[in-house]
C-alpha positions in Angstrom: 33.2 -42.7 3.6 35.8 -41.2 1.3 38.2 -38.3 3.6 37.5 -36.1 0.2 34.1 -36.5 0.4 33.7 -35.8 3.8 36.1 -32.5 3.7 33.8 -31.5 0.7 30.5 -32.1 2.9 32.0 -30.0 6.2 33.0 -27.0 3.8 29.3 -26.8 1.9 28.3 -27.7 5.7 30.4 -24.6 6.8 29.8 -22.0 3.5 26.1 -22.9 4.3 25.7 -21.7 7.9 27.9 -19.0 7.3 25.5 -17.7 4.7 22.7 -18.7 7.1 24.6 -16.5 10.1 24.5 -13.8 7.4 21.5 -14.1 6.7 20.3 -13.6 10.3 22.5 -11.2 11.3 20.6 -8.6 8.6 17.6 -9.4 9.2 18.1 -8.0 13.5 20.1 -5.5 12.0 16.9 -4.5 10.0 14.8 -4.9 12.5 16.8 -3.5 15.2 16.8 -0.3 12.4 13.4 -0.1 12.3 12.7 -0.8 15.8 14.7 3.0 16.0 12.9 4.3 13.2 9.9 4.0 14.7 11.0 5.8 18.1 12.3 8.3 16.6 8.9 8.9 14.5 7.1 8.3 17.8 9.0 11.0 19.8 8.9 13.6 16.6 4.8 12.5 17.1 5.0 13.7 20.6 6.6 16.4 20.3 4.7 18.3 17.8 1.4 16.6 19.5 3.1 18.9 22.8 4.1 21.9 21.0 0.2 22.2 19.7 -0.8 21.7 22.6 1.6 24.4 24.2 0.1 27.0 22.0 -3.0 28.7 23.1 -5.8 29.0 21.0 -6.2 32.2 19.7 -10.4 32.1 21.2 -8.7 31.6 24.4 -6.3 35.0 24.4 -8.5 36.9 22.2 -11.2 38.7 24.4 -13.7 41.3 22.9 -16.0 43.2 24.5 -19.0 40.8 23.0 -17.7 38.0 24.9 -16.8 39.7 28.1 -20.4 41.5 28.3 -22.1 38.3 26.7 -24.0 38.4 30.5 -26.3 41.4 29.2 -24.5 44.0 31.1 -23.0 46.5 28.9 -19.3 45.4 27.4 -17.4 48.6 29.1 -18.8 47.7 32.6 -18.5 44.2 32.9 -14.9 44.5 31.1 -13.6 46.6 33.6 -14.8 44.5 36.2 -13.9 41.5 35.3 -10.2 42.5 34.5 -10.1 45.0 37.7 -11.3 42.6 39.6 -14.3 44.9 41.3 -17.7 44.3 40.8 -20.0 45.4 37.4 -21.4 48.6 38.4 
């Protein structure tokens, strides 16, 4: 084989898998970028999935007298009891 020839062939040979290295190199960095991307979604997921949770519902904090006398006794007896700890009267 011609030495031209074959110094022609290793450079394509060489410009090819250079390209090809390039080429591969990318596509991890993409997908190493992405593979962040969707952690940090994840986390930001979890932590407003935490911070609702964190929060009380409002039916939870917000007592009335209907609910705390929702045994029959009248609301201003069982209330006091139940918060004073004593018994209804």
């Amino acid at each position: 084989m011609d030495p031209l020839k074959a110094a022609a062939a290793t450079a394509v040979c060489l410009v090819l898998f250079w390209l090809a290295f390039r080429l591969t190199r990318r596509l991890v960095d993409m997908a190493i970028a992405g593979g962040y991307a969707e952690e940090r979604r994840r986390l930001a997921e979890e932590e407003a999935q935490a911070a609702l949770d964190a929060v009380p519902q409002a039916s939870a904090i917000c007592a009335t007298p209907a609910s705390l006398g929702a045994n029959g006794d009248p609301p201003s007896a069982s209330a006091i009891g139940i918060v004073q700890g004593a018994p209804a009267k």
